[in-house]
MARDO-867855 format. One line per field, with one value per residue: x negated, y, z negated of N, C-alpha, C in turn; residue in one letter; chain. Coordinates in nm, 3 decimals, padded with zeros to 5 digits, m for minus. Layout:
N
n_px <- (X	...) .
n_py <- (Y	...) .
n_pz <- (Z	...) .
ca_px <- (X	...) .
ca_py <- (Y	...) .
ca_pz <- (Z	...) .
c_px <- (X	...) .
c_py <- (Y	...) .
c_pz <- (Z	...) .
res <- (a	...) .
chain <- (A	...) .
This chain:
76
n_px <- (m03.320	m03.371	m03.712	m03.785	m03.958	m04.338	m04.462	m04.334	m04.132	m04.240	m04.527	m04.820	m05.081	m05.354	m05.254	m05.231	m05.492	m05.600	m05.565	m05.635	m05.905	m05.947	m05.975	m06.206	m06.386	m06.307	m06.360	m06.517	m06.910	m07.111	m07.325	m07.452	m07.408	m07.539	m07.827	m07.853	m07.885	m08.079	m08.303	m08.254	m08.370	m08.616	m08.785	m08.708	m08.844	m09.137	m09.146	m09.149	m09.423	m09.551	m09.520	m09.612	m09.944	m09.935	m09.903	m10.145	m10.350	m10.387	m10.323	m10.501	m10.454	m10.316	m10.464	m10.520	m10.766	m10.944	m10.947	m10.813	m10.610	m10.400	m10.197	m10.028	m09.878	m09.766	m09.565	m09.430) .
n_py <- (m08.579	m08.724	m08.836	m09.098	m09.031	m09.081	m09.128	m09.225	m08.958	m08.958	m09.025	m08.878	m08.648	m08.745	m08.993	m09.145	m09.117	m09.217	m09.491	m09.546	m09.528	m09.705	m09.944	m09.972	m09.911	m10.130	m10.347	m10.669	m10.697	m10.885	m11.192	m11.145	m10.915	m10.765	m10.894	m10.828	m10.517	m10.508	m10.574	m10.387	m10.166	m10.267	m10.178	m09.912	m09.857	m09.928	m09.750	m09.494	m09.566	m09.519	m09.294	m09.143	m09.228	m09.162	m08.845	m08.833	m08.921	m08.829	m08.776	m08.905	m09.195	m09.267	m09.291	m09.132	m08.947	m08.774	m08.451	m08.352	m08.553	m08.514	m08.375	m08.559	m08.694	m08.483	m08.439	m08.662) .
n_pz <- (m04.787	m05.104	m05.235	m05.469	m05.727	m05.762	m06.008	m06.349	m06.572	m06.801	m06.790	m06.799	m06.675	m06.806	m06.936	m06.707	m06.624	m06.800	m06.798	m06.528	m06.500	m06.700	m06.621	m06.479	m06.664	m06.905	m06.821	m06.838	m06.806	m06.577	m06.535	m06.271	m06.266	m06.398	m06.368	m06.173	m06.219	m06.396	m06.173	m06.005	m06.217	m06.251	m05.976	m05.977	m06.216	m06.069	m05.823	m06.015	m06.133	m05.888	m05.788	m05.975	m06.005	m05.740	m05.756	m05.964	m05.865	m05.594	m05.225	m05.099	m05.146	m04.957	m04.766	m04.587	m04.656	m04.457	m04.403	m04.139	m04.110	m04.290	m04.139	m04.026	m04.250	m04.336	m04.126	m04.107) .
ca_px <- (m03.352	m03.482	m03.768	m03.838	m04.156	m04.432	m04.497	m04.261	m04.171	m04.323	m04.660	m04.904	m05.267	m05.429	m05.210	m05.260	m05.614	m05.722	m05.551	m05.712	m06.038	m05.977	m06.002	m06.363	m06.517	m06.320	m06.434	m06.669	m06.967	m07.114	m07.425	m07.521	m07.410	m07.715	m07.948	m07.888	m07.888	m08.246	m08.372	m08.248	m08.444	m08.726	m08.759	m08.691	m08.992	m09.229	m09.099	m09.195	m09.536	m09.563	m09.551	m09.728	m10.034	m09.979	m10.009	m10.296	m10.502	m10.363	m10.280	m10.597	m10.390	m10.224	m10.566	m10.591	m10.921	m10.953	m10.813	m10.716	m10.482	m10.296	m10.057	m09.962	m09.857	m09.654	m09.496	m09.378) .
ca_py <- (m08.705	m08.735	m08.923	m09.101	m08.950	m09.100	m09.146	m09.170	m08.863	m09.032	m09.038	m08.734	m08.650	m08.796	m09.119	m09.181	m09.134	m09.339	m09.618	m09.595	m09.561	m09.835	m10.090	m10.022	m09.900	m10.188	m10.503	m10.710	m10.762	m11.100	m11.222	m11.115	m10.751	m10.789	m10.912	m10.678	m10.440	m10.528	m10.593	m10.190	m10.112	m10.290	m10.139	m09.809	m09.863	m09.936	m09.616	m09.402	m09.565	m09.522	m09.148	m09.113	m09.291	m09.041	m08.722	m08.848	m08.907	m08.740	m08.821	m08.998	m09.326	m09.325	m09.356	m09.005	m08.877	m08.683	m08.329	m08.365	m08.612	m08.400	m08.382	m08.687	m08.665	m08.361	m08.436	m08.807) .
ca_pz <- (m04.848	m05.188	m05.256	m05.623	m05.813	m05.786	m06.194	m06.458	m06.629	m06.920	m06.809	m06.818	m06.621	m06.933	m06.921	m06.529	m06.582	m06.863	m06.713	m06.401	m06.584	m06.805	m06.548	m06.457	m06.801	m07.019	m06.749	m06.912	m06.694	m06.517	m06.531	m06.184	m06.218	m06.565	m06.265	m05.991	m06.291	m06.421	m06.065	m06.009	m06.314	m06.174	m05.857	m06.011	m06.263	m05.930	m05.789	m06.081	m06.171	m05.771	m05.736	m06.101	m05.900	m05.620	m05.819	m06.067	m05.732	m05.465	m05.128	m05.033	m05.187	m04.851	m04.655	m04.536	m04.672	m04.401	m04.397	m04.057	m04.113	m04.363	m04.056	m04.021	m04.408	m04.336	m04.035	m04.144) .
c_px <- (m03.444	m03.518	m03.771	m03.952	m04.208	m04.484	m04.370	m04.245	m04.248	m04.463	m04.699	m05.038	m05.331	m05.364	m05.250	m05.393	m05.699	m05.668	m05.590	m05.852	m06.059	m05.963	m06.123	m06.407	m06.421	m06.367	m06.538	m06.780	m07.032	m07.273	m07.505	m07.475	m07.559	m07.792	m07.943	m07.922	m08.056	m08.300	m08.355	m08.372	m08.588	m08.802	m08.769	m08.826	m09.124	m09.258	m09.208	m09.328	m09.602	m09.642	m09.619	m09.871	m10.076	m10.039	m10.077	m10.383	m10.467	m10.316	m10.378	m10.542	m10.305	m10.314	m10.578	m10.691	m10.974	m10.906	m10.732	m10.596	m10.397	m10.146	m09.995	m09.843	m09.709	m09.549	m09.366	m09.309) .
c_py <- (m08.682	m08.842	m08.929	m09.046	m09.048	m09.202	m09.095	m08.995	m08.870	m09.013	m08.920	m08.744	m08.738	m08.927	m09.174	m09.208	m09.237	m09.450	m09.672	m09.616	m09.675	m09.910	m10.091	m10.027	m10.075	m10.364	m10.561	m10.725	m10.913	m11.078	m11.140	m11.004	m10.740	m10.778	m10.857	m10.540	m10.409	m10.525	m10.418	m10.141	m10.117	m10.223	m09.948	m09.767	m09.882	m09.828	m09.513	m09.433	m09.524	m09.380	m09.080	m09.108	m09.119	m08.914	m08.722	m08.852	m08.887	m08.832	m08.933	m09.165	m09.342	m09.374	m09.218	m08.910	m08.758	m08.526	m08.295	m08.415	m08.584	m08.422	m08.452	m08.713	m08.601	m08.374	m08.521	m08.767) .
c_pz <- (m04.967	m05.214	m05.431	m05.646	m05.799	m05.945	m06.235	m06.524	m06.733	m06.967	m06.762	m06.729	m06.719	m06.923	m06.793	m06.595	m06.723	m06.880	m06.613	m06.442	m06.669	m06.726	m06.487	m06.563	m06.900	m06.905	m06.814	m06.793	m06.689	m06.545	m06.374	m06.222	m06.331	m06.463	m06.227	m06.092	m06.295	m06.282	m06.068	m06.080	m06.253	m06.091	m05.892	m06.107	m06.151	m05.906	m05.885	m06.143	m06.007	m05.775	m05.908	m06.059	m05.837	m05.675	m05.904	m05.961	m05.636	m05.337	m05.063	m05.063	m05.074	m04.774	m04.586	m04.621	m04.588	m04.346	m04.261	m04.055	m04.217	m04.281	m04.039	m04.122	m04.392	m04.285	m04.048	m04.289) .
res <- (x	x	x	x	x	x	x	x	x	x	x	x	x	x	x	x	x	x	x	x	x	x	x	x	x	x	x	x	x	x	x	x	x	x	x	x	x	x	x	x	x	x	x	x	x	x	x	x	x	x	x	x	x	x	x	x	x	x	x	x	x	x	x	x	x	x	x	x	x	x	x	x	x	x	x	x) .
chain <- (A	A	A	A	A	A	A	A	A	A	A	A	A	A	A	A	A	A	A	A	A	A	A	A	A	A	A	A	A	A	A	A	A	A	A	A	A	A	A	A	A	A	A	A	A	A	A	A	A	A	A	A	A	A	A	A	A	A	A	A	A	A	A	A	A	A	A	A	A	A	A	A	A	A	A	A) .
């Protein structure tokens, strides 16, 4: 039993694929993907002024001051 192909002979790796690609990259986007976008950003700016924080003053910004509790730190 033969089966038909798949793809035209027509079409090429390079054709397949920047047709399948062109239906995410040419979508316009929505207003909420913008928001969830910026919110990301957001969230992501937090983050990196976060652990900036941490290593300008160390770990004691968690509340362990004490070198015992180092372990805690480590463990977690």
């Amino acid at each position: 039993m033969n089966e038909p192909p798949v793809i035209s002979a027509e079409e090429t790796y390079l054709s397949v694929t920047r047709h399948i690609t062109g239906i995410v990259l040419k979508r316009p986007r929505s207003w909420g993907w913008w928001i969830g976008f910026l919110i990301s950003l957001g969230l992501l700016s937090v983050l990196a002024a976060s652990l900036y924080w941490l290593f300008y003053k160390g770990v004691g910004v968690w509340g362990i001051n004490v070198p015992v509790a180092w372990g805690t730190a480590i463990i977690n």
